[in-house]
N, C-alpha and C positions, 0 to 999 in steps of 0.2 A: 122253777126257772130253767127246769132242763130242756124245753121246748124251746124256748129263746136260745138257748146255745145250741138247740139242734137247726134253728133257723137260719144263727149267723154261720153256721158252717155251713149249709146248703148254700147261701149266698156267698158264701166265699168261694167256693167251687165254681158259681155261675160266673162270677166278678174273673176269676182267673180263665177261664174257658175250658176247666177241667170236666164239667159238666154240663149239658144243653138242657132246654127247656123240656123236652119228651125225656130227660130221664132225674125228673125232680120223685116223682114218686117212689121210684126205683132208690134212690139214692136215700130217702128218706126211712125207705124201707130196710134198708143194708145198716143203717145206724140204726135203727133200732132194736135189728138183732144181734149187734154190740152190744150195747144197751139194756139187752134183755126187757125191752118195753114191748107190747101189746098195741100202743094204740098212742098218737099223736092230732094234738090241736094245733096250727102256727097261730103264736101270737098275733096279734094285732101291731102294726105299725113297722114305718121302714127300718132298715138297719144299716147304718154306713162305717168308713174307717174301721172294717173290723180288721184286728187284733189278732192274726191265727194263735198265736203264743199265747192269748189270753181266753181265749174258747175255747181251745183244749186242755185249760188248764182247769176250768169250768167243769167241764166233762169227766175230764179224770177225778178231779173232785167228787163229781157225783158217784163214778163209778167205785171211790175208796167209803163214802157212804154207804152205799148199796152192798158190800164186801164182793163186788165181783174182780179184786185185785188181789193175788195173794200176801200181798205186801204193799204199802205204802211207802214205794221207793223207787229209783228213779229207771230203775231196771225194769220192771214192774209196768210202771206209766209208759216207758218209750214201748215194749213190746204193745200196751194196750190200744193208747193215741197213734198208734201205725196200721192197728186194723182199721179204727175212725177213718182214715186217712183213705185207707183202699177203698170206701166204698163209695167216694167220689173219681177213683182212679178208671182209667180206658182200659180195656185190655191190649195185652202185650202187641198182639195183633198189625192193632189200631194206631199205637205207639209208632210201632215200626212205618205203616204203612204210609204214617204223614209225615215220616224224617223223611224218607225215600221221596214221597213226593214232592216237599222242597227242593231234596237234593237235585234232584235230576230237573225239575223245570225254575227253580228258581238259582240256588246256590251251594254249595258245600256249607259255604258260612250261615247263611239261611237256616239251615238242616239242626245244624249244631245247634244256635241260635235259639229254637223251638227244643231242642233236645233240653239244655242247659235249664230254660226258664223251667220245663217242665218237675225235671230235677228238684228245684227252691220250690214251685209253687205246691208239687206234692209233699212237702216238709220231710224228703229223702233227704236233700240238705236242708238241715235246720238254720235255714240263716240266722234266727233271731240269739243261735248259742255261736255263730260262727264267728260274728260279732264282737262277740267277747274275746277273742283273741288278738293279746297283744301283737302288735306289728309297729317295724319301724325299718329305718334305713340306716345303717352306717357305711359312712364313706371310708374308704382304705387303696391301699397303695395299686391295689387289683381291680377297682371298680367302686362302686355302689354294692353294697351284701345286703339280704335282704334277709331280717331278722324276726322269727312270728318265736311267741307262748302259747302253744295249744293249751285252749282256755275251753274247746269246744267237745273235746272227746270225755265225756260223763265217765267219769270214776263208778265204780261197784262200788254199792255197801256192802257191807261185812257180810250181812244175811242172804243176801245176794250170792257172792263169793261161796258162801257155804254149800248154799243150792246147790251153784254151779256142778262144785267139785261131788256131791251127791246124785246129782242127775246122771241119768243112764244114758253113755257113752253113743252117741248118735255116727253112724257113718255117711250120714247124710241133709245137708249135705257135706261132702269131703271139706270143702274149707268155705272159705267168706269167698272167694272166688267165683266157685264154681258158677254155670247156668243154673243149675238148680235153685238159685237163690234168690230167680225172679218169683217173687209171690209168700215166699217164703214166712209162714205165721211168727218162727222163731221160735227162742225158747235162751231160761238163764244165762247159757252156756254158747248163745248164738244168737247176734243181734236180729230183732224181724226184719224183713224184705217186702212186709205186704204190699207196699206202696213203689216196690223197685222194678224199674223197666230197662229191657236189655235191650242195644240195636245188635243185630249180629251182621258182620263185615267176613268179606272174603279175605283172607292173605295168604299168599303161599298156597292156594288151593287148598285150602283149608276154612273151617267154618270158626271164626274168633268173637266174640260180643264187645261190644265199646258198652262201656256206663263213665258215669261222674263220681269223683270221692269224697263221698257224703262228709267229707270235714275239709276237702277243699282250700289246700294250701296256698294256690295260686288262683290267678285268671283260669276258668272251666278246666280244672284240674281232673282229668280222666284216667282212666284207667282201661286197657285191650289187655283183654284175656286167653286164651286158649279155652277152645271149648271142650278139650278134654283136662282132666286131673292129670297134667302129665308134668315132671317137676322142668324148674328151668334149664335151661341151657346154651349160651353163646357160643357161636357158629354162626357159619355163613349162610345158614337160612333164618338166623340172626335178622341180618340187615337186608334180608330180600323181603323179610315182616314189615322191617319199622319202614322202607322206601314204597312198600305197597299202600303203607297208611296214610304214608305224608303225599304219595301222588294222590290217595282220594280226598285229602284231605290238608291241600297244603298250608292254609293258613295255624297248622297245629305242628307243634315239634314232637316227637315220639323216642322216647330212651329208654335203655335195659338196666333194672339193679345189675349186678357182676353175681356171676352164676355158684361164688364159694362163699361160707362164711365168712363174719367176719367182717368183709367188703360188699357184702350181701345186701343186710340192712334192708330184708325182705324177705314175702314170702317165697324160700325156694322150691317151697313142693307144686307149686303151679306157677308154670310158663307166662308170665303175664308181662306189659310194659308199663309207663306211665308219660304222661303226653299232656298242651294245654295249648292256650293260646295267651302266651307269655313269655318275652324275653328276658331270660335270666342274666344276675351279670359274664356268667363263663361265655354266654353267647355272643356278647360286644365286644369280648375281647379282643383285642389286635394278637396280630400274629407275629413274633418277634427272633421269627428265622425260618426263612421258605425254604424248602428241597423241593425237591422233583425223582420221576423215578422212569427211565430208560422203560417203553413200551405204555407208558402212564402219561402221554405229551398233554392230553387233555385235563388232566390231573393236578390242582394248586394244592399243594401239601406244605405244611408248618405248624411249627410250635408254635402254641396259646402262649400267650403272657398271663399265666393262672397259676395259684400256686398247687392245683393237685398238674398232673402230667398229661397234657391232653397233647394229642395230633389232631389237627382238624386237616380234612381234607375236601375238597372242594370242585363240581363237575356238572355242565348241562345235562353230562350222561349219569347217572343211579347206577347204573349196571358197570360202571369202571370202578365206581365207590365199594359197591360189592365185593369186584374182584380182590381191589387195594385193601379191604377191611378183611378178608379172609386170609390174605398176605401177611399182614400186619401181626393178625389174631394168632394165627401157626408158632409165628416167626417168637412170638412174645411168650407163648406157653414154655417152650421151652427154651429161654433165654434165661445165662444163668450169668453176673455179673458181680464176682465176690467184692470188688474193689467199693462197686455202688453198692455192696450189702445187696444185692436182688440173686434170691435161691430159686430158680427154677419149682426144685423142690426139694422134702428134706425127709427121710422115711419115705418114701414111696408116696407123704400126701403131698397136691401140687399147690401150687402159690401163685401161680400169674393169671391174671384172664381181665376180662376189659367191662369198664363199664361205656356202652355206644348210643351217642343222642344225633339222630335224625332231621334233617329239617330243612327246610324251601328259603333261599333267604336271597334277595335281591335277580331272582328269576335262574341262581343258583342251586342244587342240592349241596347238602354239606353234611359230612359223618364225621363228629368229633368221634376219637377213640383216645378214654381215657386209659390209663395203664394203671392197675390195681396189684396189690401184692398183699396177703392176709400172714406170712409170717409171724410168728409170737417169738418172743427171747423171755429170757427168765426176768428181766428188768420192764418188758412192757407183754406180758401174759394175755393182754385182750388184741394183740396186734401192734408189732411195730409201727407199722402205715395206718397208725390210729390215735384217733386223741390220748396223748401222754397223763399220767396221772394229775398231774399239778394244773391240767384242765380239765378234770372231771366233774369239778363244783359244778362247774357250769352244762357242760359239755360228756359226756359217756356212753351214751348211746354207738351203734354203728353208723359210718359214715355211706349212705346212702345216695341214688342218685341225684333225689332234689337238693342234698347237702352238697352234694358234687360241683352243682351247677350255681351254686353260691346261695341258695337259701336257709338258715339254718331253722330246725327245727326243733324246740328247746321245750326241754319239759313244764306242766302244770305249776311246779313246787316253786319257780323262780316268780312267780307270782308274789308270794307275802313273803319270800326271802328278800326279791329287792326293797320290797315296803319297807321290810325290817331294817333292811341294812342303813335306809334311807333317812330312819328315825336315828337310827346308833350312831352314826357319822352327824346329823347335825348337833344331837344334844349328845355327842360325845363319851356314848356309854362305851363301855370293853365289847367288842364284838367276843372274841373267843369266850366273854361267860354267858352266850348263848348256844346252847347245841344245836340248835336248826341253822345257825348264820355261821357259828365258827368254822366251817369250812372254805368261810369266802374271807377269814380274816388276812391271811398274808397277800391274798389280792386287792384285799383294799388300802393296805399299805403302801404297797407298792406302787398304784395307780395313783393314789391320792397327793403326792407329794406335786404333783404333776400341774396343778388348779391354786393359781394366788387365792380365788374366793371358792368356797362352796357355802350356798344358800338352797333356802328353800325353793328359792325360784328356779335354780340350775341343777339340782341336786339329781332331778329324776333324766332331765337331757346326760347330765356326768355318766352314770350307770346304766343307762343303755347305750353309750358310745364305749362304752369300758366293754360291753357285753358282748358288743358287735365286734370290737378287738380280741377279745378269747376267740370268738369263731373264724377270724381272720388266722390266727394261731393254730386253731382246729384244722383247718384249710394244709396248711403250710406241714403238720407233722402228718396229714394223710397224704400227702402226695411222695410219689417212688422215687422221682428225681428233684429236689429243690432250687430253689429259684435263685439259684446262685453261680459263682462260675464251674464249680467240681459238680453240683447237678447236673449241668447244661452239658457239660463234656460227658457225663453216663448217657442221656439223652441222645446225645449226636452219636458216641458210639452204638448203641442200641439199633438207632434208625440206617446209620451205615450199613451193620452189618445185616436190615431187611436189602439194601442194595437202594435206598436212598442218599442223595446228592446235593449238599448244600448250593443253593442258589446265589451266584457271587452277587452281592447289594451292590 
């Protein structure tokens, strides 16, 4: 039967247009020195609706028959079904050469458009595991939050793991980043890249790569790199990056994780951004106190009604934004504010720096600039301006830019935790005499008092608006100034003393 699943993948390649009619033999040939086969018959008869999820599941079956896998395991399979993958793949070349030529005679959105499909059809993004991530919406006093369970990011087995940490220490490439990663066979300790294709973009007179991330949080959720291994850092050629992106590219928004731990919630040892074509709720938010700034006439500057600390500022001109974002940026580093609890720094390490989201918006540019502060005290150890412990159930990770921007991003394990909880709470078991759920027991007391009924039919709507309220929580203890009136007054003092001007309403 392995000829049939070498068929329906040849036709699937043709069906997608990753492959044309002069290069079936070619292609045919490339799987079956996967394959380790000699010699190929195509079956007889047509093949339709095929199943990429289920032909390579075929395949890799075959190949754990044949023992050309060293292991039967999901580590194992993705590295293998990714070389499959490449050898109905273009070369990079080729990739590039037909992004460019949409771009420049058709569209920017075009470009992308062909970029993106490309992405899903080469199974770089697995859609069929992407899928499986839970998503949903809760409504709260800031917006719409926009609430996913990464269900798509495959867990190591054990033996896997083991490899991994056994495997001979590679410096190459430097990270998941890097250019080097287009083509890349992989290995335990380093997901494959066979099938990954980079565009490379100017910024800053510099040579940078756009790709998509192959688990793809949002609408064509991207990722710009630096094409060197050079770690991050915000600065004012910061935002002369993210406005070079968004002018090539203005239907996509472009933001920087914050360049310290902690508030990081990324990779710092490469320079990189992350960008899509998706408005999050921080970006609808109304602005709920203008300033202005003396030599900045073109300049709409205001406080987000968000609960982390944003300045959005607002210009037909980029290059005022720039200026006003390196202003800001200076001004903020070493701003030290004991009343707000905001330390400059404390030992010689520093604690302020910005996380900056870019973007085109009603024939405006606009540079939010969030205000970050990674401080730890002996009572919150992972970061003051960070999920407090009695939201860790839920919520412990770093607070990152797409958590910034109000998407939260919540671990695999809350998957059979809410099942669980869902069962205990209708038929009334003791949550704390489970060790995997008693950690959500005093939040589900708490929450529950709150619902005359819970049934089966509400139970699972109950628990993901409970969920989406943690993260609304999350939100509110990372942000430097709070959404109150002694915040708003740290806020106004802060922006005063850059030598901004409340605008009388």
């Amino acid at each position: 039967m392995i000829n049939m699943a070498i068929k329906k993948l040849i036709q699937y390649g043709r069906n997608k247009g990753l492959i044309e009619e002069a290069d079936y033999y070619y292609a045919v040939n490339q799987i079956l020195d996967v394959l380790k086969l000699c010699e190929y018959e195509e079956p007889d008869g047509e093949v339709e609706d095929i199943d990429l999820e289920a032909v390579l599941k075929e395949m890799l079956d075959y190949a754990c028959e044949q023992g050309l896998l060293e292991e039967d395991s999901i580590t194992y399979r993705d590295l293998f079904d990714t070389r499959l993958m490449n050898c109905l793949m273009p070369r990079p070349s080729e990739v590039e050469k037909k992004f460019w030529d949409l771009y420049h005679n058709q569209s920017p959105l075009a470009a992308t458009g062909y970029y993106y499909k490309l992405a899903q059809d080469s199974d770089y993004i697995r859609s069929y595991r992407i899928k499986k991530d839970m998503r949903w919406i809760t409504s709260t006093k800031y917006g719409d939050l926009d609430i996913t369970v990464n269900l798509s990011k495959p867990e190591k087995d054990p033996k896997a793991i083991a490899a991994a940490k056994l495997a001979k220490q590679s410096g190459y490439p430097k990270c998941l980043l890097c250019m080097e990663n287009e083509g890349y066979t992989g290995r335990t300790n380093h997901p494959a890249r066979n099938n990954h294709r980079i565009i490379r973009l100017n910024m800053n007179q510099n040579q940078w790569g756009f790709q998509y991330s192959p688990y793809v949080y949002y609408n064509e959720h991207c990722i710009v790199f630096n094409g060197q291994h050079i770690p991050m850092k915000i600065e004012r050629d910061t935002f002369v990056k993210l406005f070079d992106f968004v002018k090539q590219f203005p239907h996509y928004f472009l933001g920087s994780n914050a360049d310290l731990p902690i508030v990081g919630g990324s990779i710092l040892s490469h320079d990189h951004f992350q960008g899509g074509n998706y408005d999050f709720a921080m970006a609808k938010a109304n602005i709920e106190a203008s300033y202005e700034m003396e030599g900045y006439e073109g300049v709409q500057a205001g406080i987000v009604r968000w609960p982390m600390s944003v300045l959005r500022t607002r210009s037909e001109n980029p290059d005022d934004l720039i200026s006003l974002g390196e202003k800001v940026l200076n001004a903020w580093r070493t701003y030290t504010d004991e009343e707000s609890f905001v330390l400059a720094e404390t030992d010689g390490q520093p604690h302020n720096t910005i996380t900056p989201i870019a973007r085109k918006k009603d024939g405006m540019y606009e540079l939010d600039l969030v205000l970050r502060n990674n401080i730890t005290t002996e009572d919150c150890p992972l970061g003051f301006y960070h999920p407090h412990s009695e939201l860790h159930h839920i919520k412990k990770e770093n607070i990152g830019l797409i958590e910034v921007m109000g998407l939260a991003v919540l671990p695999s394990r809350l998957k059979e935790e809410l099942n669980l909880l869902a069962d205990y709470i209708l038929t009334g078991k003791d949550i704390s005499s489970n060790e995997i759920i008693v950690k959500h027991d005093d939040w589900v007391k708490n929450f529950l008092p709150n619902y005359d009924t819970v049934t089966a039919d509400n139970i699972e709507d109950i628990l993901k608006k409970e969920v989406g309220l943690v993260f609304e929580r999350v939100l509110e203890d990372s942000g430097v100034y709070k959404c109150c009136e002694e915040g708003r007054r740290g806020f106004h003092r802060f922006l005063t003393s850059v030598g901004f001007v409340p605008v009388s309403q």
